[in-house]
N, C-alpha and C positions, 0 to 999 in steps of 0.2 A: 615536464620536458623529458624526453626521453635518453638524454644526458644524463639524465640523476640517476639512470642503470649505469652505479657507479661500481658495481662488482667489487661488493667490499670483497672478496678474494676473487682476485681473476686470471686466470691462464691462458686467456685470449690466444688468438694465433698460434700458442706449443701446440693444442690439439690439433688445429682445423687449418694448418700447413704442415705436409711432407720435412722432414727434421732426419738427418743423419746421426746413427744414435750408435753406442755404443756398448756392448756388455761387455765391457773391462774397463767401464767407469769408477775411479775409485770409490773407496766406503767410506772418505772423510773432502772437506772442502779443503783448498788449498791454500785460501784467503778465508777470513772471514770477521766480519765487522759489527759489534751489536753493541747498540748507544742509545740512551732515553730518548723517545718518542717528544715533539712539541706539545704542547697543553691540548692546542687544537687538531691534534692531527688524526685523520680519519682513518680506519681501519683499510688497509689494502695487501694484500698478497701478490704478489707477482713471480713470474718464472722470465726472465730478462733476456732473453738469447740464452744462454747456462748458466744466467746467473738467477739465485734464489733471492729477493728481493722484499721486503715486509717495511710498513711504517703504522704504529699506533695498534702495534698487536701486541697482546699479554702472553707469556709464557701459556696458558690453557691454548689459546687463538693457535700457535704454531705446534705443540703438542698431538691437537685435534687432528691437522694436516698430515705430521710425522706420524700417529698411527692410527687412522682414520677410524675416529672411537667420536664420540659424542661424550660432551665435559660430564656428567652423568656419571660418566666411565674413569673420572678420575677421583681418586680417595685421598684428603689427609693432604697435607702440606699449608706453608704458609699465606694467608692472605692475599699475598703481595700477587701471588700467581697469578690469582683472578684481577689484577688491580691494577698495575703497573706497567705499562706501554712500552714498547722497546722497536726500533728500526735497526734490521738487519741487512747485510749485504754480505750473502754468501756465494763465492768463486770456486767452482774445482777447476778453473783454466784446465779445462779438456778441449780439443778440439770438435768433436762431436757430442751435440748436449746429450745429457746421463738421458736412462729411461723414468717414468715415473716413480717406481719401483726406486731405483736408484738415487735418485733424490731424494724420496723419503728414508730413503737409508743413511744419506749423509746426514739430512736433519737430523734424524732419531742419534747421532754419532754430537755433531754437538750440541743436543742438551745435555748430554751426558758432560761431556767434556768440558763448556764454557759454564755451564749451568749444575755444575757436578752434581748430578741427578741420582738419584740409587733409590729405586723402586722394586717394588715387586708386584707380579701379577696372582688375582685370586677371579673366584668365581662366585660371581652375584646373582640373586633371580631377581632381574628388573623388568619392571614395565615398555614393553617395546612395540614399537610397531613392524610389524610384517609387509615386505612388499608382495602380493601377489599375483598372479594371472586372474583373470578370470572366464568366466564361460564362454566370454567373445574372444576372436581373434586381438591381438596386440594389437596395435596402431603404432608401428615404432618405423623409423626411417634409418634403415642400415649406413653408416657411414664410408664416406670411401675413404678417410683422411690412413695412414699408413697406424697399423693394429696397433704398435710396438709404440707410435705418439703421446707424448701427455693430455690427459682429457681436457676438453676447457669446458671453463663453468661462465657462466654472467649471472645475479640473481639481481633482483628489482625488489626494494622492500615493499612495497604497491605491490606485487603479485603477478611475479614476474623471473622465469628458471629458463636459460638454455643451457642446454650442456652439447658439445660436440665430442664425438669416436670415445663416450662414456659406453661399460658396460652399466649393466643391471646394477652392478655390486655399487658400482662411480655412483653411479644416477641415486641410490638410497644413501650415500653416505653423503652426497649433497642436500637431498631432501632432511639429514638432519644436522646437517651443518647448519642451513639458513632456513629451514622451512617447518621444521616440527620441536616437541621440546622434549623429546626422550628419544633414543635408539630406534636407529631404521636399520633393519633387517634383510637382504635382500635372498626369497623363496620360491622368484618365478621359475628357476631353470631354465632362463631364457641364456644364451651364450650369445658374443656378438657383442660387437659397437656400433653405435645409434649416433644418432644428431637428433635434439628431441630442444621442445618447446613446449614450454607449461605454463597456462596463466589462470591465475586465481584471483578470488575476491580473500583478500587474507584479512585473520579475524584475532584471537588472542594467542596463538599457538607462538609468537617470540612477545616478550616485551617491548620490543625496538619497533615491533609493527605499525603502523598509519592507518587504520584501517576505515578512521575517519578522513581522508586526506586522499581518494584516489584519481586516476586520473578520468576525464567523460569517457573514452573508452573502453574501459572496465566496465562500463554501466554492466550488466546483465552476465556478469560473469559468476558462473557456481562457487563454490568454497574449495579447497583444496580436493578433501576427499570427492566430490563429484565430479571435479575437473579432471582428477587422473583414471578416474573408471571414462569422461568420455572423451577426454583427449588420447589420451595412452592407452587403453583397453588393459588398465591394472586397477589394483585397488591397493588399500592399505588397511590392518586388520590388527587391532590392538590384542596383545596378549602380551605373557610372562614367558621369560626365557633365563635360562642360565647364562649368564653372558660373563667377560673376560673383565675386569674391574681394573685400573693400575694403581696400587699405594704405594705414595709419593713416602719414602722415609727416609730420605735427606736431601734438599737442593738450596743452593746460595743463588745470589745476587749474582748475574752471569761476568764473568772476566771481559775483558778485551782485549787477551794477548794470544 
């Protein structure tokens, strides 16, 4: 059913409607709420009207969002990070919602803060993948939704990625949020927001994948890398890069005051 594009993180409508936004959005929320997740509760992200919104996400899950890194990318701390569920509701009662930017800037503000987080950044040569052009023209669909919008994402574990008014950079750090299992790169020098549609026959590249389990529609669909060279006119190109690493050297159990 095509309900089960449950968008474990979704921003549905911030991107793909017009939003009055503000650059004098504060750098911290003004409310904010964070309390153990149910046993059952499915992983969701959400952007609420201004409000930042999470059920049955780990400290990695909301980290990855706040500095758009792939878990890969984080070194050292305890356990619990990766393990532990938490539902958030965070408010900067502004009257016009933050920019994308700016929300991720409040988030990155409380882990710190609730989560007393204190990390440092180093530089690692990891395995990544590269998003490239290639010899053919793009096949990308310019968006008209307003630049300055939050991107929206939907992923489908069956094999299944929209994103709407995503650049290149969006569009790769979505592919490794939900769709690959090391660092995605973005090298096309394509500038611009898209509204883009990607379906694959997905194979072992997450754990959480089904890939025995698809829908009859899928029948005859390529694997990811063939899909994005002839859906997209890209490709994806494994190599090693120096990339940005963050070690985690002190975080608690988050507050709630």
């Amino acid at each position: 059913m095509r309900n089960t594009l449950l968008l474990s993180f979704c921003f549905l409508a911030c991107g793909l409607l017009p939003a009055q936004q503000t650059p004098e959005a504060p750098q911290k929320f003004a409310v904010a709420t964070i309390k153990p997740s149910k046993p059952d509760a499915v992983a969701l992200t959400q952007i609420r009207g201004n409000r930042f919104v999470t059920e049955g996400t780990t400290f990695i899950d909301v980290f990855k969002y706040a500095y758009n890194v792939h878990p890969d990318q984080v070194v050292g701390g305890p356990a619990w990070l990766r393990t532990d569920k938490f539902d958030i509701l965070a408010d900067p009662e502004t009257e016009n919602r933050p920019s994308s930017d700016q929300m991720k800037a409040m988030m990155r503000t409380l882990l710190t803060e609730r989560f007393h987080l204190v990390m440092h950044r180093e530089q690692k040569n990891l395995s990544v993948y590269a998003l490239l052009k290639t010899t053919d023209s793009p096949k990308l669909t310019k968006s008209t939704a307003d630049p300055n919008g939050i991107p929206a994402v939907g992923y489908d574990p069956r094999g299944e990625l929209q994103a709407g008014n995503a650049t290149m950079a969006n569009f790769a750090t979505f592919l490794q949020r939900f769709a690959l299992d090391r660092p995605v790169v973005d090298q096309t020098g394509i500038a611009g927001h898209f509204d883009l549609v990607l379906r694959w026959t997905p194979d072992n590249f997450r754990a959480d994948g089904k890939s025995g389990d698809l829908p009859q529609d899928m029948s005859g669909v390529p694997g990811l890398f063939t899909a994005i060279k002839e859906q997209l006119g890209l490709k994806l190109q494994l190599t090693k890069a120096d990339t940005d690493v963050f070690v985690v050297d002190h975080v608690e159990q988050p507050s709630n005051d």
